[in-house]
py3Dmol code that shows the C-alpha trace and the ligand (Angstrom):
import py3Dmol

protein = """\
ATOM      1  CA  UNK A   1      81.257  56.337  -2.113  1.00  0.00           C
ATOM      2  CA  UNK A   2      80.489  60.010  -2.045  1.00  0.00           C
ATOM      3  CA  UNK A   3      76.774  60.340  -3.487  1.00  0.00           C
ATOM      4  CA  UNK A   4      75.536  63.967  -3.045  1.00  0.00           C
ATOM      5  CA  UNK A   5      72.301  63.449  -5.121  1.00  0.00           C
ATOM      6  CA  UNK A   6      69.800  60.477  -6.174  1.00  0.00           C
ATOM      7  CA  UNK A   7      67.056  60.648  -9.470  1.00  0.00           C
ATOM      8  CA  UNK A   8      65.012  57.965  -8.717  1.00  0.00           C
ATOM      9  CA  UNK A   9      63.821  57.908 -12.409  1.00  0.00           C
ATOM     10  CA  UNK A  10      65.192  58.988 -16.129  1.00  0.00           C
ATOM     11  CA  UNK A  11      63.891  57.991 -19.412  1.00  0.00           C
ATOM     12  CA  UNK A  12      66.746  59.809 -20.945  1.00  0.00           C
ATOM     13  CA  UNK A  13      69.744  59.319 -19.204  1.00  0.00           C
ATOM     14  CA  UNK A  14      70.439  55.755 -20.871  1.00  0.00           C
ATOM     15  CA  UNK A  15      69.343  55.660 -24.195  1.00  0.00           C
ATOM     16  CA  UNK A  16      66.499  53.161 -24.735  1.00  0.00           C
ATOM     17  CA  UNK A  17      66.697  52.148 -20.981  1.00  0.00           C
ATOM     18  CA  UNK A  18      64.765  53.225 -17.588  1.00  0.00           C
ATOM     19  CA  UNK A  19      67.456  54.043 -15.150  1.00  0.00           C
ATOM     20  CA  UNK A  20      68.492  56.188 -11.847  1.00  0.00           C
ATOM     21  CA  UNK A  21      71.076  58.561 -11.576  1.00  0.00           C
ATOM     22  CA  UNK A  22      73.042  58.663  -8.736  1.00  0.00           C
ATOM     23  CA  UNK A  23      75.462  61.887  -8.756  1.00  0.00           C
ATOM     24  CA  UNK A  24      78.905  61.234  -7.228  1.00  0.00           C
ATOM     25  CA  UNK A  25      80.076  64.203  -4.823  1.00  0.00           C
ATOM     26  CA  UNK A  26      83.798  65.951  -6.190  1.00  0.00           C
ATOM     27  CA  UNK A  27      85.606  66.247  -9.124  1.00  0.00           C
ATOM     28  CA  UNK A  28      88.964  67.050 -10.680  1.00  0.00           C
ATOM     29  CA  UNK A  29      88.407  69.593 -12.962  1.00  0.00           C
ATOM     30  CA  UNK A  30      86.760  73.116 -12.392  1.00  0.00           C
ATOM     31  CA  UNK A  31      84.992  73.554 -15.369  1.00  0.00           C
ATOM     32  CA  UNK A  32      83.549  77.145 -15.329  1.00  0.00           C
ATOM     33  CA  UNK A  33      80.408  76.224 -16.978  1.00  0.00           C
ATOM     34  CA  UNK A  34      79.744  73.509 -14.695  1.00  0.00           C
ATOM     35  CA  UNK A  35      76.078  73.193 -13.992  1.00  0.00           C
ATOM     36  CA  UNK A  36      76.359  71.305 -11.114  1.00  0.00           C
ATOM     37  CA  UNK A  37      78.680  73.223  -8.716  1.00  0.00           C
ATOM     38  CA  UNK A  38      77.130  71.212  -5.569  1.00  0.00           C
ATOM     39  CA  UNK A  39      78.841  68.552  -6.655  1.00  0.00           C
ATOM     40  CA  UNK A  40      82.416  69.914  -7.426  1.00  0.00           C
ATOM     41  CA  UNK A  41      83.051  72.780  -4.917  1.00  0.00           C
ATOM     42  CA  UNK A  42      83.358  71.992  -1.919  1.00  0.00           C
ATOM     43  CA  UNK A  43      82.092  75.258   0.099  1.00  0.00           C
ATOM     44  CA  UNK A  44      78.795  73.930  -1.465  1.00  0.00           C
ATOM     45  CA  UNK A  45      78.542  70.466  -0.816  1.00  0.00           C
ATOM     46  CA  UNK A  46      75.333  68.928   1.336  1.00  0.00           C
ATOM     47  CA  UNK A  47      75.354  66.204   3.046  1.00  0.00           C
ATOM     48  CA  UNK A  48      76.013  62.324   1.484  1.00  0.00           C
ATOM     49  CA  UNK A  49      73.874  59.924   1.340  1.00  0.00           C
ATOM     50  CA  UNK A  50      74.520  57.242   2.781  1.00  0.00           C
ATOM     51  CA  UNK A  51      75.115  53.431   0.535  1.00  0.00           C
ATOM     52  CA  UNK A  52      73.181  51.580   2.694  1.00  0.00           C
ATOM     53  CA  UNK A  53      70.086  53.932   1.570  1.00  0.00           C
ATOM     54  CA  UNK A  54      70.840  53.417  -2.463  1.00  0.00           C
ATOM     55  CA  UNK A  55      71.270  49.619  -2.103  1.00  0.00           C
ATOM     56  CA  UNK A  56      67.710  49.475  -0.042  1.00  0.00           C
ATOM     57  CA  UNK A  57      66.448  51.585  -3.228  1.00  0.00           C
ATOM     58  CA  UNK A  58      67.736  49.667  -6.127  1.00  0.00           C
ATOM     59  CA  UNK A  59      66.710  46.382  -3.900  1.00  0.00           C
ATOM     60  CA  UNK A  60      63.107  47.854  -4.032  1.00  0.00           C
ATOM     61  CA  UNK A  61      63.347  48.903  -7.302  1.00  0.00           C
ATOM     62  CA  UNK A  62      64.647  45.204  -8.999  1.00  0.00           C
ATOM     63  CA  UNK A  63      61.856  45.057 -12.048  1.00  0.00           C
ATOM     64  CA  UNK A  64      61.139  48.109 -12.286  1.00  0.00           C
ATOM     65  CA  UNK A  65      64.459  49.961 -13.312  1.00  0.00           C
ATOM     66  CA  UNK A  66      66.970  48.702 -16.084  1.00  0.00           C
ATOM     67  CA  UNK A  67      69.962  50.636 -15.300  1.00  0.00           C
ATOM     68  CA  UNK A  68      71.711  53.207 -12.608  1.00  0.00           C
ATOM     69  CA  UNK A  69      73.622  55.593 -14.187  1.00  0.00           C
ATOM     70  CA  UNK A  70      76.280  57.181 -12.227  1.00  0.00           C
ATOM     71  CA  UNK A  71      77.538  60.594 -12.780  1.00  0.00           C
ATOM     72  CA  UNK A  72      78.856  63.504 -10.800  1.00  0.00           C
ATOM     73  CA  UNK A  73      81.008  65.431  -9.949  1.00  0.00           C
ATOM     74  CA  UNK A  74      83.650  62.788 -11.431  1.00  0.00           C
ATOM     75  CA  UNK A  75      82.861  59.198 -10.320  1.00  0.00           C
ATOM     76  CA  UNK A  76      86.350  57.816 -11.398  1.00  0.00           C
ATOM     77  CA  UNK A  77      87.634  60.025  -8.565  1.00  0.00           C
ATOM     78  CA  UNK A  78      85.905  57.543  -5.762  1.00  0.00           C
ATOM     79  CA  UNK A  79      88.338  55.345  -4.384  1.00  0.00           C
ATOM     80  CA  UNK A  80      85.684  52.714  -4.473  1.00  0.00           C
ATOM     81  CA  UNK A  81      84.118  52.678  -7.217  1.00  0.00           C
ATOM     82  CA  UNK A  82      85.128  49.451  -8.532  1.00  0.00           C
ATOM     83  CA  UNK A  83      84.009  47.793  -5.440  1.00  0.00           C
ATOM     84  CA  UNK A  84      80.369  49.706  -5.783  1.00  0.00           C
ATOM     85  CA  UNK A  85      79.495  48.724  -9.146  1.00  0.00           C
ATOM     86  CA  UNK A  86      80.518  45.126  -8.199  1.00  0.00           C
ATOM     87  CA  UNK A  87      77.547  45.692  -6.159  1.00  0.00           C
ATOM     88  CA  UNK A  88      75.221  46.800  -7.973  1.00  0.00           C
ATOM     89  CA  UNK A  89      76.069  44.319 -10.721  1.00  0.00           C
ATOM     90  CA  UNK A  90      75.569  41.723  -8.042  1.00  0.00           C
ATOM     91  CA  UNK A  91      72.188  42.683  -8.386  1.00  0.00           C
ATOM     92  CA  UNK A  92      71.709  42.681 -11.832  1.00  0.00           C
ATOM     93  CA  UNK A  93      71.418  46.472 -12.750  1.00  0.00           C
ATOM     94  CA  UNK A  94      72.784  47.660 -16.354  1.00  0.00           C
ATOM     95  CA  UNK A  95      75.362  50.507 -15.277  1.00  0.00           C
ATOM     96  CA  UNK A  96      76.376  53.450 -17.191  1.00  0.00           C
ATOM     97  CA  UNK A  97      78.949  55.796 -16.119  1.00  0.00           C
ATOM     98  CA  UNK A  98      79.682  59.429 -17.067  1.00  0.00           C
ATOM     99  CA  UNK A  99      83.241  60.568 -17.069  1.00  0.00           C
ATOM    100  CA  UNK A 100      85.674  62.907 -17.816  1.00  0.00           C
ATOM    101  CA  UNK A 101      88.270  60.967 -18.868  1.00  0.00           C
ATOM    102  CA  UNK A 102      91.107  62.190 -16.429  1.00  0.00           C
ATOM    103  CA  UNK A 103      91.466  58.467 -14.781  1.00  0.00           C
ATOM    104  CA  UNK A 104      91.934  56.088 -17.761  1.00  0.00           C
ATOM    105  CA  UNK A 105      93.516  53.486 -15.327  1.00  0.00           C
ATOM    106  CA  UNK A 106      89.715  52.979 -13.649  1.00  0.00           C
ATOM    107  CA  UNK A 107      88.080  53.068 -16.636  1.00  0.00           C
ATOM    108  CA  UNK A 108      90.244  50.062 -17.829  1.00  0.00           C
ATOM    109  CA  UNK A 109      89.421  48.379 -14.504  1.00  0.00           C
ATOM    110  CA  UNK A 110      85.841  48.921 -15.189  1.00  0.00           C
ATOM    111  CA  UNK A 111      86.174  47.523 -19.041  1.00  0.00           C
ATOM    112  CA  UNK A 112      88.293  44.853 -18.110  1.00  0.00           C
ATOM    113  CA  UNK A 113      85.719  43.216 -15.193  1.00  0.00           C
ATOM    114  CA  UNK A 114      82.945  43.750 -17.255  1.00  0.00           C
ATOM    115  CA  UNK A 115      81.079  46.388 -14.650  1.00  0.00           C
ATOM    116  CA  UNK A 116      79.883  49.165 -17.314  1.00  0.00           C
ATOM    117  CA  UNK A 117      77.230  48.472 -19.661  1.00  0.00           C
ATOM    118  CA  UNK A 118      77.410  52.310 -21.614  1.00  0.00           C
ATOM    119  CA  UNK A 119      80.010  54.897 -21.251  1.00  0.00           C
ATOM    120  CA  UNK A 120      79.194  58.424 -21.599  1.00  0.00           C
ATOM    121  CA  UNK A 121      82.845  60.125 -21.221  1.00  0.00           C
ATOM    122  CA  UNK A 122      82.850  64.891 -22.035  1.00  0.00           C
ATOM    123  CA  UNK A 123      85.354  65.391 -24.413  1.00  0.00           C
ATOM    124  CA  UNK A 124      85.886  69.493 -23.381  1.00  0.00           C
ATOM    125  CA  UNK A 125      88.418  70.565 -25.685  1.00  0.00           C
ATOM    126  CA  UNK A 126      91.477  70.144 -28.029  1.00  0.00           C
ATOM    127  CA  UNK A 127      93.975  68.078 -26.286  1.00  0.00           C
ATOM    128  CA  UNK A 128      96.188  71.680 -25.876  1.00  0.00           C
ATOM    129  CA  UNK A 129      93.722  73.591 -24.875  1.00  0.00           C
ATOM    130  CA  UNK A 130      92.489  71.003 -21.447  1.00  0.00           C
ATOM    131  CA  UNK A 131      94.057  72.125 -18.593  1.00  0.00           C
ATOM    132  CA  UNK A 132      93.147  76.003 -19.901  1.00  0.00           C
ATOM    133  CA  UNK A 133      89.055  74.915 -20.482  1.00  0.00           C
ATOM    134  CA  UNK A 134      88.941  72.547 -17.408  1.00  0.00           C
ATOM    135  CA  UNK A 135      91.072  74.820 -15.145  1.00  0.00           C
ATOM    136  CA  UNK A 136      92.629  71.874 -13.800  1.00  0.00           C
ATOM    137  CA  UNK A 137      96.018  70.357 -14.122  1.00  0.00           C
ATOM    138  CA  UNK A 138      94.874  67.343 -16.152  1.00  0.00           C
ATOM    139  CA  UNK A 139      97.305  65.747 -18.258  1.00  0.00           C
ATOM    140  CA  UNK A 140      95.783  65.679 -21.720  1.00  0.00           C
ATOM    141  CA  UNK A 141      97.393  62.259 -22.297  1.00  0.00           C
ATOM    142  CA  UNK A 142      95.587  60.633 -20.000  1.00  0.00           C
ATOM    143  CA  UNK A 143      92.336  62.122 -21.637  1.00  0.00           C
ATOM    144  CA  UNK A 144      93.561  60.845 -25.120  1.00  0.00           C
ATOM    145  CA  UNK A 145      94.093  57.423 -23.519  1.00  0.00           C
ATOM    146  CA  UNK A 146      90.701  57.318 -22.430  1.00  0.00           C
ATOM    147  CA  UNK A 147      89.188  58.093 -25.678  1.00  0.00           C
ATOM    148  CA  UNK A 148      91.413  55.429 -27.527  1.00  0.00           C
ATOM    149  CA  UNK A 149      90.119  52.864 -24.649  1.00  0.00           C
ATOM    150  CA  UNK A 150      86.753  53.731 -25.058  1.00  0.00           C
ATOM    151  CA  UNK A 151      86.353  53.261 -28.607  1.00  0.00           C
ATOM    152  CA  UNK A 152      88.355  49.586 -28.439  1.00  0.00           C
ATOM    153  CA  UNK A 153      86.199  48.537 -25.508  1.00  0.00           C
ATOM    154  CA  UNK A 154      83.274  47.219 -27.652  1.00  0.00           C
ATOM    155  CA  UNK A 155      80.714  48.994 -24.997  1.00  0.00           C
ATOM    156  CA  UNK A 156      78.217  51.398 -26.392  1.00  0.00           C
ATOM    157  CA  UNK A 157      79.720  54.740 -25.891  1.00  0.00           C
ATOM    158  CA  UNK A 158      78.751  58.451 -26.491  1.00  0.00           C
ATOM    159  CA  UNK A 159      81.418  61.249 -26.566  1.00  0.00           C
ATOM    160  CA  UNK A 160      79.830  64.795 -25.648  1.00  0.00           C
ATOM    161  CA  UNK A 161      81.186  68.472 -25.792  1.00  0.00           C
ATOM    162  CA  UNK A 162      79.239  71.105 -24.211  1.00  0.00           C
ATOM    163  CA  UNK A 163      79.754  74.388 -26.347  1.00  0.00           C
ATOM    164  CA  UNK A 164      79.936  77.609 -24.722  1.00  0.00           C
ATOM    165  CA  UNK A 165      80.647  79.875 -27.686  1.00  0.00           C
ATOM    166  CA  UNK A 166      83.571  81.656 -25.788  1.00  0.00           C
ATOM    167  CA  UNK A 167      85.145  79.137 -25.093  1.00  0.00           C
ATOM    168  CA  UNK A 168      84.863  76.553 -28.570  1.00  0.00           C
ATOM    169  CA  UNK A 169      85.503  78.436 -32.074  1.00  0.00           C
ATOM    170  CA  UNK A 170      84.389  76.513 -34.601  1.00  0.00           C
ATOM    171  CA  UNK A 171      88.373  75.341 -35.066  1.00  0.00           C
ATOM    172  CA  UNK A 172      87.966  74.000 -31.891  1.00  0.00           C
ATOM    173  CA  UNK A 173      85.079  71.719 -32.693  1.00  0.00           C
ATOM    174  CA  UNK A 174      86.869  70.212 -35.588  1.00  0.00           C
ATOM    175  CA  UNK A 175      90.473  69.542 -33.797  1.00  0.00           C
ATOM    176  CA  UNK A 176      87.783  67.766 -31.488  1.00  0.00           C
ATOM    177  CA  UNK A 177      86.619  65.636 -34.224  1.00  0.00           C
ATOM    178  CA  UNK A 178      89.889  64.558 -35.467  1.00  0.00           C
ATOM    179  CA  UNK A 179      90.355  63.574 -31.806  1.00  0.00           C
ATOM    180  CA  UNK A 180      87.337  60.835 -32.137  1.00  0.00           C
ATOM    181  CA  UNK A 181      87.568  60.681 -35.416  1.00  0.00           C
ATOM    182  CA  UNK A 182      85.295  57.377 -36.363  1.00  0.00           C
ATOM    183  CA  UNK A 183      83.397  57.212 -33.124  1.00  0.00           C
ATOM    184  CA  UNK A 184      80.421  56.077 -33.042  1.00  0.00           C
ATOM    185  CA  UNK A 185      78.425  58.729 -31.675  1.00  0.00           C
ATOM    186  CA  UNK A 186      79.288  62.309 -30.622  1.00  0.00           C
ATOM    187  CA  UNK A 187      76.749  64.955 -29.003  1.00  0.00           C
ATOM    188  CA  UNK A 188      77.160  68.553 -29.400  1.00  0.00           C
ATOM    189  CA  UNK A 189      75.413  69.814 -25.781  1.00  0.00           C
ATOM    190  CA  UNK A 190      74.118  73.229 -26.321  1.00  0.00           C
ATOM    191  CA  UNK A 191      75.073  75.592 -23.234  1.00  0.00           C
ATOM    192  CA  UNK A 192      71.984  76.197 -21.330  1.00  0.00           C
ATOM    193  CA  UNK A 193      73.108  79.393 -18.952  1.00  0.00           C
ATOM    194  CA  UNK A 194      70.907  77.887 -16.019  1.00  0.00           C
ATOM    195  CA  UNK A 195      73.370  77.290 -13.405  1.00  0.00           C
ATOM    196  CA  UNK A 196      77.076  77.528 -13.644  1.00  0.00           C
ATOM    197  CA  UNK A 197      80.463  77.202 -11.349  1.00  0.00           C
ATOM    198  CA  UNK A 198      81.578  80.564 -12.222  1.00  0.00           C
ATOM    199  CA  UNK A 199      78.891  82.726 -12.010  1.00  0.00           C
ATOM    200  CA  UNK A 200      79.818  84.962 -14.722  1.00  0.00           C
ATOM    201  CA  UNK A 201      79.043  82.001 -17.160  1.00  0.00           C
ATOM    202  CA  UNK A 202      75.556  82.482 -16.621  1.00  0.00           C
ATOM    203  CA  UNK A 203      75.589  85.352 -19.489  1.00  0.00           C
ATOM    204  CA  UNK A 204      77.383  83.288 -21.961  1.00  0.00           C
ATOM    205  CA  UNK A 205      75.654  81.680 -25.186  1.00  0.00           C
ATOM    206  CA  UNK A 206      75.899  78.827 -27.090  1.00  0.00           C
ATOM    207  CA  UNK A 207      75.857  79.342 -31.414  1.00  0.00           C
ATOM    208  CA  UNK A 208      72.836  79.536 -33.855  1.00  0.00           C
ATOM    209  CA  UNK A 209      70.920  76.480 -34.133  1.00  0.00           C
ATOM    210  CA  UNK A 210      71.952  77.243 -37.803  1.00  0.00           C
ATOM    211  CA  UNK A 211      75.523  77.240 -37.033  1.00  0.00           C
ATOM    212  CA  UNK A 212      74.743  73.567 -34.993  1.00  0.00           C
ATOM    213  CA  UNK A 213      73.443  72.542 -38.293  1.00  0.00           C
ATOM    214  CA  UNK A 214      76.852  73.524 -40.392  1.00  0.00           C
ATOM    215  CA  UNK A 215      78.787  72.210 -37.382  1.00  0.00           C
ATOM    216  CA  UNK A 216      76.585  68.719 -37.298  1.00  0.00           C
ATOM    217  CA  UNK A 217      77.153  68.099 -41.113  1.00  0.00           C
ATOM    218  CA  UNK A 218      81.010  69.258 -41.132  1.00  0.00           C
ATOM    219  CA  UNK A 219      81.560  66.896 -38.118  1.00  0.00           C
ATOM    220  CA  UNK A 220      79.977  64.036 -39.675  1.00  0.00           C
ATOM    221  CA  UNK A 221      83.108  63.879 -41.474  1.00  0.00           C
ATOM    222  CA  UNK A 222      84.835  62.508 -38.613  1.00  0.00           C
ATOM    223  CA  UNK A 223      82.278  60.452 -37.133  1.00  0.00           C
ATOM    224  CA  UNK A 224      79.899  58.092 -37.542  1.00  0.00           C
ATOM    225  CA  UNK A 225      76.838  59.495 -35.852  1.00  0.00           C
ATOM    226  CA  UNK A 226      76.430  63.501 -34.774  1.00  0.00           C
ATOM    227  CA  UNK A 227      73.108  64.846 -32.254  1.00  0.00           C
ATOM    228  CA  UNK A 228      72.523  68.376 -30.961  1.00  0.00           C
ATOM    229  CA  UNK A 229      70.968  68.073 -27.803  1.00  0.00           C
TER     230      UNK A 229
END
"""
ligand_1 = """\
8
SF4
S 81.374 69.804 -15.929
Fe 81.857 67.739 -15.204
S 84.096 67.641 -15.314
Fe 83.557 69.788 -15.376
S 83.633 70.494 -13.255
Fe 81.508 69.891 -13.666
S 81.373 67.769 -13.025
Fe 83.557 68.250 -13.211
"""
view = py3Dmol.view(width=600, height=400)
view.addModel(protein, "pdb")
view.setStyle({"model": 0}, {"cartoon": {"style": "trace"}})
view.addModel(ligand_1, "xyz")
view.setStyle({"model": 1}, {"stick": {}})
view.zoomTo()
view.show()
């Protein structure tokens, strides 16, 4: 496993658990607003480190932490993934794992054998407008695939969009919610211009919080639950 980056501690990551975050190193798609282009371009990578180091951590930690999330970067990209989680399961950690949805045939590995606990999966954009938003050759069945898995797994799940307000209209938003329509929970991520892939997303903007609020009631007419975060 590729892990360019360790949190040692998040009360927020996994809702209503204490957890770590370890941040998988490479991903698939080339999201422009990516805020965490050390992880997904290579020119900027640092060095892994190294599984023997994590283990000795989460050994340590047994008691004290609930859950490790992992995130990236993509972690469904690791070619063993399935094999690490058996690990950390062998010690008894809760695992929740971020995704973008581009690898349905791992996430049904991980459903299947019982390895993730919560599944936090970015749903970027209308199903025609992926491989434009993501700037990646995805195939926007695969995404769809992963959404319909998701919501038949019986795991707690969370879909998320982060809005850049060039890139989502408002039409966009809603052909999003037909997507998940009855999901349990969907989070609209406001885009923070902090750090970004592209560097010319750092002067883009996110809507109104007033226009989150229209946006939060009009998509809790697809869905079951909707936060602005
Ligand atoms: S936002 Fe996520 S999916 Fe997009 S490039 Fe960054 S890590 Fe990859």
């Amino acid at each position: 496993m590729k892990i360019g980056g360790l949190q040692r501690v998040s009360l927020i990551d996994y809702p209503g658990k204490i957890c770590a975050i370890l941040f998988t190193q490479g991903c698939d798609f080339r999201c422009p607003y990516c805020h965490n282009p050390e992880l997904v371009d290579p020119d900027q990578y640092l060095e892994c480190i190294p599984e023997e180091e994590i283990f000795s951590f989460l050994e340590k930690r047994r008691g004290k932490l609930d859950a490790v999330s992992i995130t990236g970067g993509e972690p469904t990209i690791q070619p063993d993934l399935v094999e690490f989680i058996e690990r950390i399961k062998d010690i008894n950690y809760l695992v929740k794992i971020d995704t973008n949805g581009s690898r349905p045939e791992i996430l049904e590995k991980l459903i299947n054998q019982k390895l993730v606990d919560y599944i936090a999966m970015d749903v970027k954009a209308p199903l025609e407008r992926y491989r434009k938003i993501t700037k990646s050759n995805v195939n926007p069945d695969s995404v769809k695939r992963s959404i319909e898995m998701i919501m038949d797994s019986g795991i707690e799940y969370e879909f998320r969009t982060t809005v850049v307000k060039s890139l989502l209209k408002i039409d966009d938003l809603q052909k999003i919610g037909r997507l998940i329509k009855d999901a349990r929970l969907y989070v609209l991520q406001k885009f923070v211009p902090s750090k970004s892939l592209d560097k010319r997303f750092l002067s883009k903007t996110t809507y109104s919080d007033k226009h989150f609020e229209i946006l939060k009631e009009e998509l809790g007419n697809y869905v079951h639950r909707v936060v602005v975060r």
